[in-house]
DOLUMMAR-581820 format. One line per 3 residues: for each residue x, y, z negated of N, C-alpha, C. Coordinates in Angstrom, 1 decimal, m for minus. Example, Ala and Ser with C-alpha at 12.3 -4.5 7.8 and 13.67 -1.06 7.14 Angstrom:
# DOLUMMAR-581820
13.2 m5.7 m7.8 12.3 m4.5 m7.8 13.2 m3.3 m7.8 ~ 12.8 m2.2 m7.1 13.7 m1.1 m7.1 12.9 0.0 m7.9
//
This chain:
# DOLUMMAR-581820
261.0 42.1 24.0 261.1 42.7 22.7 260.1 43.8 22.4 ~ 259.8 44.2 23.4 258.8 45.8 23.1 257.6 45.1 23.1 ~ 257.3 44.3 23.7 255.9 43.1 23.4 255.3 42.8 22.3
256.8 42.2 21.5 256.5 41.9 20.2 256.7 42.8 18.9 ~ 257.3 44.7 19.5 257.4 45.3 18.5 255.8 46.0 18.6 ~ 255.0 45.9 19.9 253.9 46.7 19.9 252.6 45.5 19.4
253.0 44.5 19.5 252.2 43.5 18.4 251.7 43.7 17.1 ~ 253.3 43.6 16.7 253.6 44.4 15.1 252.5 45.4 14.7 ~ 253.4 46.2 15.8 252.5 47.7 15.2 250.9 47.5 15.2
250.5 46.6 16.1 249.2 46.5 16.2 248.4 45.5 14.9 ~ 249.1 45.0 14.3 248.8 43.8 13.0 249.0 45.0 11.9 ~ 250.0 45.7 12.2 250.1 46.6 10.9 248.9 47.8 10.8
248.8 47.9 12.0 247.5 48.8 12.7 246.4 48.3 11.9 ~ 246.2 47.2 12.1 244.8 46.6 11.5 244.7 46.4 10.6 ~ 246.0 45.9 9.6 246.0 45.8 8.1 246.2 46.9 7.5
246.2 48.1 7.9 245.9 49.6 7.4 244.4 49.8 7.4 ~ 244.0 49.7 8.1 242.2 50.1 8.7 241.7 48.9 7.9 ~ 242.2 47.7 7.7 241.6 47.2 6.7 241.4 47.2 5.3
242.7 47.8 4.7 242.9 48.4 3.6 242.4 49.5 3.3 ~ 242.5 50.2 4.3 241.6 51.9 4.3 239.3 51.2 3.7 ~ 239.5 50.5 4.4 238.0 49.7 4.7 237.9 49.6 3.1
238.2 49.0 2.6 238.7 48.0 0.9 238.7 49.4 0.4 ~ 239.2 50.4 m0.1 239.9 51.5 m0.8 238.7 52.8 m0.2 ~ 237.8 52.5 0.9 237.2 53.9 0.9 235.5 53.4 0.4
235.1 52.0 m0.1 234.2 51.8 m0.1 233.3 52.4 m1.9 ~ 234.1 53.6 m1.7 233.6 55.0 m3.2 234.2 54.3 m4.2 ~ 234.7 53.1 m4.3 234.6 52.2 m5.8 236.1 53.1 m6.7
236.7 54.1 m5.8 237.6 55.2 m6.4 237.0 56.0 m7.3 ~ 236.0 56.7 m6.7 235.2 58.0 m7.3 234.3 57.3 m8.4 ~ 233.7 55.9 m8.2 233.2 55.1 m9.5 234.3 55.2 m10.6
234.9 54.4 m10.5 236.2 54.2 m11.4 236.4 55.7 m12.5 ~ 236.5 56.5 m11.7 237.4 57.8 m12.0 236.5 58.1 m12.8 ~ 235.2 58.2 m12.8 234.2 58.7 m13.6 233.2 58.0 m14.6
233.9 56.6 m14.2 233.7 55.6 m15.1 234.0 55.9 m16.8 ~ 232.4 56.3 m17.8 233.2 56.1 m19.3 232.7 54.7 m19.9 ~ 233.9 54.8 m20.8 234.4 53.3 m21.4 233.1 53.5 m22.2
232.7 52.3 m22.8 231.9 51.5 m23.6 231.7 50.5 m24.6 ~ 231.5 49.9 m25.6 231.1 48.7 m26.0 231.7 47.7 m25.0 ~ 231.9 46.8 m25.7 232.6 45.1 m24.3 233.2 45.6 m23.1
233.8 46.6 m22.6 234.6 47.0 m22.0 236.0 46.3 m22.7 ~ 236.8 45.6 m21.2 238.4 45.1 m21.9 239.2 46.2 m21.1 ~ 240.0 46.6 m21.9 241.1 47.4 m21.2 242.5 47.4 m21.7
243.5 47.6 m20.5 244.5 47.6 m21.0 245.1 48.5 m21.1 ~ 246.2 49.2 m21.8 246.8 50.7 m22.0 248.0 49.8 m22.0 ~ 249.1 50.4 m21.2 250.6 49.8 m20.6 251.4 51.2 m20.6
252.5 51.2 m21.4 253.3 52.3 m22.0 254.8 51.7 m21.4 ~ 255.4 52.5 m20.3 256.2 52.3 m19.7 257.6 52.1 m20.7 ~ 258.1 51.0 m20.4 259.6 50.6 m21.2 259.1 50.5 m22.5
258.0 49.9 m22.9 257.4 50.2 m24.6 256.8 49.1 m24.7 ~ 257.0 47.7 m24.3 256.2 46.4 m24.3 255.4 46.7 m25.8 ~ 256.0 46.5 m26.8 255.2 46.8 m28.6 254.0 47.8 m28.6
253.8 48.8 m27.4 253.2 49.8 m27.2 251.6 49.7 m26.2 ~ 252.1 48.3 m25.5 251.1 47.5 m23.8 250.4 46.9 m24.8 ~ 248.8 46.7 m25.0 247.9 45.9 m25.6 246.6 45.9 m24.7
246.0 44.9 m25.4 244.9 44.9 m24.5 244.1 44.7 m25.2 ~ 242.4 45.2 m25.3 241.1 45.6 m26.1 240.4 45.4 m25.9 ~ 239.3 44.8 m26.4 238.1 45.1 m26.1 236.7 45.8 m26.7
236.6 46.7 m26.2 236.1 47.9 m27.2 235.0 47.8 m28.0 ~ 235.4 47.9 m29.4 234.3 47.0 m30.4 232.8 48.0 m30.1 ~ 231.9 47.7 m30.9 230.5 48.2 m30.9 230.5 49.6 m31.5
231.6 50.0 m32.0 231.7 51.0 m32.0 232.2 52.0 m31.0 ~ 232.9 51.4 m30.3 233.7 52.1 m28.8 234.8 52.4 m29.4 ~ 235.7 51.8 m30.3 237.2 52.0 m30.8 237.8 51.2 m30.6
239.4 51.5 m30.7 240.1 50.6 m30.7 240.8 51.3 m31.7 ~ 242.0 50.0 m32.0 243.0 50.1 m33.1 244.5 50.6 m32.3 ~ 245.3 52.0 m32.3 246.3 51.7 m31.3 247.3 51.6 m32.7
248.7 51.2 m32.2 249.7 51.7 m33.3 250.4 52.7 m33.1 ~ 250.6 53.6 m34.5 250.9 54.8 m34.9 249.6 56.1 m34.7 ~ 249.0 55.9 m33.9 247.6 56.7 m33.6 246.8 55.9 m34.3
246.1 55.0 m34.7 245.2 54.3 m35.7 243.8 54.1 m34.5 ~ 242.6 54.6 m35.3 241.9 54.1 m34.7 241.2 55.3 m33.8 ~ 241.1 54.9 m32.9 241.2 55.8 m31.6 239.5 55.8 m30.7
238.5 56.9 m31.1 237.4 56.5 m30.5 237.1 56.8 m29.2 ~ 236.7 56.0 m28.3 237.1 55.8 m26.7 236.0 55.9 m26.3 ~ 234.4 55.6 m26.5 233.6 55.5 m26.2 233.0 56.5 m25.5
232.4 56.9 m24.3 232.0 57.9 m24.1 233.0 58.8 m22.7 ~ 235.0 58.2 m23.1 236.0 58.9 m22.1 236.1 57.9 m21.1 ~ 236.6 58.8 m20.2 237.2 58.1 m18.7 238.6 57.6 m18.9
239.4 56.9 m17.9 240.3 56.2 m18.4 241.4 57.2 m18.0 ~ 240.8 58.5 m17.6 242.4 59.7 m17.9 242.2 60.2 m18.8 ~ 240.8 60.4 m19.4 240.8 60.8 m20.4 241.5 60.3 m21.8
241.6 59.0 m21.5 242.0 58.2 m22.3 243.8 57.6 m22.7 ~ 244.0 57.9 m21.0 245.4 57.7 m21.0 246.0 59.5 m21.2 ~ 245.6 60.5 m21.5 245.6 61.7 m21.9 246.1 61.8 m23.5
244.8 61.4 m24.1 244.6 61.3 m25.1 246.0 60.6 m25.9 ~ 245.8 59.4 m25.6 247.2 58.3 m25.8 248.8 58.7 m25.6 ~ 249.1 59.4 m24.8 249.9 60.3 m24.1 250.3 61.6 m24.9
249.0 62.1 m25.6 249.6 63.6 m26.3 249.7 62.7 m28.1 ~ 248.8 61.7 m27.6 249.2 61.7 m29.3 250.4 60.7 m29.8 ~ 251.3 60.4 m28.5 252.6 59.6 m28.8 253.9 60.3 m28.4
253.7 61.8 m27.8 254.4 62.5 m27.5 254.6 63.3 m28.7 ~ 256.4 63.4 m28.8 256.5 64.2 m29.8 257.2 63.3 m30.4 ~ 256.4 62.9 m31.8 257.2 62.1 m33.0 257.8 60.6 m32.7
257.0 60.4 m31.8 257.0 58.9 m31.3 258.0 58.8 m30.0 ~ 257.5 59.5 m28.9 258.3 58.5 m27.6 258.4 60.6 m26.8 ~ 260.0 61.1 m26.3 259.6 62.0 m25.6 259.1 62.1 m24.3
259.0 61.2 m23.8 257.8 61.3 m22.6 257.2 60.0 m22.2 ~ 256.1 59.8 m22.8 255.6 59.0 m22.9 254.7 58.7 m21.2 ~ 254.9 57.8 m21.0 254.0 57.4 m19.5 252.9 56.5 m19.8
252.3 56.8 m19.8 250.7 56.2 m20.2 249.6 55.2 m19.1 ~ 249.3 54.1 m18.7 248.3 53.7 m17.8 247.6 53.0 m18.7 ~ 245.9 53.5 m18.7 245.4 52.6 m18.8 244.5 52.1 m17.6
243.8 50.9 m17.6 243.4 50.0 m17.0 242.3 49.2 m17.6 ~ 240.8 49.0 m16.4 240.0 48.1 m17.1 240.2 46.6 m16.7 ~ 240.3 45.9 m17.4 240.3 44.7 m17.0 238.6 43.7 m16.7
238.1 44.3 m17.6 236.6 43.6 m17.5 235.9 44.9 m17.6 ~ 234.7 45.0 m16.8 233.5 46.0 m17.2 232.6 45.8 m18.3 ~ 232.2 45.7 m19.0 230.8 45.4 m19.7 229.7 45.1 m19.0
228.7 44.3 m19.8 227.7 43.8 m18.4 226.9 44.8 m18.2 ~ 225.5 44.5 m17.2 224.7 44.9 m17.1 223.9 43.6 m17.5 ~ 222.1 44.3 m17.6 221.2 43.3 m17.5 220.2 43.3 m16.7
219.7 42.2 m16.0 218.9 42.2 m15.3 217.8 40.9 m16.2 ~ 216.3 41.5 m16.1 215.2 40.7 m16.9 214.0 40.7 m16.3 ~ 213.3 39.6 m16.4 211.9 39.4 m15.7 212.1 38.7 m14.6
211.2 39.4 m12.9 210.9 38.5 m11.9 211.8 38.0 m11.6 ~ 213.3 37.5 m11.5 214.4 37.3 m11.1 214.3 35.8 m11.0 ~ 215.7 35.3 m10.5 215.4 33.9 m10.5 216.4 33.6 m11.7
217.2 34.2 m12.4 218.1 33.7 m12.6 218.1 35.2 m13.8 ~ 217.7 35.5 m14.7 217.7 36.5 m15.2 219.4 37.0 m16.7 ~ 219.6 37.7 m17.4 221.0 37.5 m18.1 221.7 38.4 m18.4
222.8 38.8 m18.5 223.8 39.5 m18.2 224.7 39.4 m17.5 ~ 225.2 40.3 m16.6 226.0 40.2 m15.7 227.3 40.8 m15.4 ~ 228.4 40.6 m15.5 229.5 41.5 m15.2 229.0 42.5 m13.9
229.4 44.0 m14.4 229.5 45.2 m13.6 230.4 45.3 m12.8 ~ 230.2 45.7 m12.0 231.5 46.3 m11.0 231.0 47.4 m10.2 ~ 232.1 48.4 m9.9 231.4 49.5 m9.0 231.1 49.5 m8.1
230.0 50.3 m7.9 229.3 50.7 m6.4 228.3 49.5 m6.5 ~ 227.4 48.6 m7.6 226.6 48.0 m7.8 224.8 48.9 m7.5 ~ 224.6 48.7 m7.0 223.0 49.2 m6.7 222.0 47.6 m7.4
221.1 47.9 m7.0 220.0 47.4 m8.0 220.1 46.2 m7.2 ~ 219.9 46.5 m5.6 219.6 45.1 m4.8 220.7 44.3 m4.2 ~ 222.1 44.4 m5.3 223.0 43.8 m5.5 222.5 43.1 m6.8
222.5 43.8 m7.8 222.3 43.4 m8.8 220.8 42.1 m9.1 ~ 219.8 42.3 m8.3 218.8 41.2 m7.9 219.6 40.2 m6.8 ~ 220.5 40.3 m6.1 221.2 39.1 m5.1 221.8 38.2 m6.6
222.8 39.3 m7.4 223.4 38.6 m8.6 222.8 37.8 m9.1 ~ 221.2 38.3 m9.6 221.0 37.6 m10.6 219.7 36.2 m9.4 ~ 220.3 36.0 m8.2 219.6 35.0 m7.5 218.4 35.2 m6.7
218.4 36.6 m6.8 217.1 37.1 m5.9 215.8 36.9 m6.7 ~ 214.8 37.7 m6.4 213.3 38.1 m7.1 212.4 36.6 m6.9 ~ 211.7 36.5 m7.9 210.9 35.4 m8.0 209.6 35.5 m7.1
209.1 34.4 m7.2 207.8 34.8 m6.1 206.6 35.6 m6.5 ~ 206.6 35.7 m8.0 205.7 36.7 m8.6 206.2 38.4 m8.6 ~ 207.6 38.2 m8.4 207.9 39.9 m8.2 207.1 41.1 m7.6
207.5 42.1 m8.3 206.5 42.8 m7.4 208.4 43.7 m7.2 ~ 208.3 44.2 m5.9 209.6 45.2 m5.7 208.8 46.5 m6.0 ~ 207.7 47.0 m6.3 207.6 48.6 m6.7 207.3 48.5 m8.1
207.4 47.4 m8.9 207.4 47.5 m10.1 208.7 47.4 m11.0 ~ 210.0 48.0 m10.7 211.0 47.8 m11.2 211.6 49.0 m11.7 ~ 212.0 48.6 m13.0 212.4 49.9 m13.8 213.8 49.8 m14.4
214.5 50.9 m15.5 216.3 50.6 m15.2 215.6 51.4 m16.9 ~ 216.4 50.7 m17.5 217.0 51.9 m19.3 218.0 51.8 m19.0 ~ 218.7 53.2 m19.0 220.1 53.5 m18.8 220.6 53.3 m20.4
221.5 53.1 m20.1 222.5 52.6 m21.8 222.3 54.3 m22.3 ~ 222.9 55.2 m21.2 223.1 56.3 m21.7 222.8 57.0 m21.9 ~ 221.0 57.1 m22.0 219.9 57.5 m22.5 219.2 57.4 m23.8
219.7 58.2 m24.5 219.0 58.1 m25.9 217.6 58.2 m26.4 ~ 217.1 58.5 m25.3 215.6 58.1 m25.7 214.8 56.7 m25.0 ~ 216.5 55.9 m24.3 216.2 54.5 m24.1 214.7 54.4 m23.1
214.4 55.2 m22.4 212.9 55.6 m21.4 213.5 55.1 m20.0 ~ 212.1 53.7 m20.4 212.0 52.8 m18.8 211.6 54.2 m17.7 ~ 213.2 53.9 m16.8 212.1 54.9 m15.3 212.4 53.6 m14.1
211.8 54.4 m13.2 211.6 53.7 m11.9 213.0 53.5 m11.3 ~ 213.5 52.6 m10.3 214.2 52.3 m9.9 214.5 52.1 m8.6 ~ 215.1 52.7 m7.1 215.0 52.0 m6.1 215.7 50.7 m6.3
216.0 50.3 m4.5 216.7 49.0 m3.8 218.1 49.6 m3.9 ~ 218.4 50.7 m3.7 219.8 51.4 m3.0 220.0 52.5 m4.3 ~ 219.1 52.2 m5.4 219.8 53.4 m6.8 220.8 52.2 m7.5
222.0 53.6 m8.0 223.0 52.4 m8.7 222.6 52.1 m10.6 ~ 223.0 51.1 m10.2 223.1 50.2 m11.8 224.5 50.5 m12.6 ~ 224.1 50.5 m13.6 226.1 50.9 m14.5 225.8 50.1 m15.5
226.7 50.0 m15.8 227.8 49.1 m17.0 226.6 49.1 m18.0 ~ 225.9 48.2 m18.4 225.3 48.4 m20.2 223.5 48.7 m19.7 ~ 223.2 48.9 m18.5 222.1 49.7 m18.0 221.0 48.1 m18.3
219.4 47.8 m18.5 219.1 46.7 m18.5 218.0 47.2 m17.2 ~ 218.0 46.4 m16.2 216.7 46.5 m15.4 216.0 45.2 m15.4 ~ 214.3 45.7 m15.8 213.3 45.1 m15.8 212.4 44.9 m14.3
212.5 43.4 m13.9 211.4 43.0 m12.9 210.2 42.9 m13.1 ~ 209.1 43.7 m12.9 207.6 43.3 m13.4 207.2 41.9 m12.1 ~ 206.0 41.5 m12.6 204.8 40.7 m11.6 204.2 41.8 m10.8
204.2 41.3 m10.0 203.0 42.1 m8.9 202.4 41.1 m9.3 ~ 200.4 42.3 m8.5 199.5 41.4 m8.6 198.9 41.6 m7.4 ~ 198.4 40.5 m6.6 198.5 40.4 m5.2 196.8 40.3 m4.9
//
């Protein structure tokens, strides 16, 4: 018996440290600081309020439509900010304690263009770095050059190509450009 209860412990042992593995790899501290966007789908889930649970996809404006709050611009917040937001403005007239989650269901893409093999749009996910994002999009062509690669961050309003490493991250909406090397 003690054989098989120190077995146990030892499977449970390892599906802890594997979970721990899964859950420490930062894609928390992504998330959390993650703001919503354009083509972002999310869902907002209002406990015991099914009429209240919908799911969005955030127009090109960055709004959505909620009911009783109307239209709601999201663009720009994180998703406490957002279930915050949702939360104070249904508390009160509406629901006395309203419990709020929202949730992304899809990211918005990124883009990758040029040397690539396989160039596009791509679904985002966190903790994406650049030379994830070149594996995505099939790895660099034979004309690539790797010191000619540049990133426009969506969230840059003066939209200004900069440089990029292998190991800098890529976000949601960002387009990186593969130049030619010339050999």
């Amino acid at each position: 018996m003690s054989h098989l209860l120190a077995r146990l412990l030892s499977c449970c042992a390892a599906l802890l440290l594997a979970l721990g593995a899964v859950a420490g790899e930062g894609d928390g501290d992504a998330v959390s600081g993650y703001q919503l966007g354009a083509g972002d789908r999310i869902q907002v889930y209002v406990f015991d309020e099914p009429e209240l649970s919908l799911e969005y996809t955030l127009s090109d404006a960055g709004t959505i439509s909620y009911p009783f709050l109307g239209e709601i611009r999201v663009k720009g917040l994180t998703i406490g900010q957002l279930e915050e937001r949702i939360t104070r403005g249904l508390k009160g007239p509406y629901l006395v304690d309203p419990r709020v989650n929202v949730t992304i269901r899809e990211y918005r893409q990124f883009f990758i263009l040029g040397e690539v093999n396989t160039s596009g749009g791509y679904a985002f996910r966190p903790g994406l770095t650049l030379r994830k994002a070149i594996s995505v999009a099939g790895g660099l062509s034979a004309d690539a050059s790797e010191k000619k690669i540049f990133v426009i961050r969506e969230t840059d309003p003066a939209r200004a190509k900069q440089p990029i490493g292998m190991d800098d991250p890529v976000y949601a909406g960002d387009t990186v450009m593969v130049e030619k090397g010339f050999f």
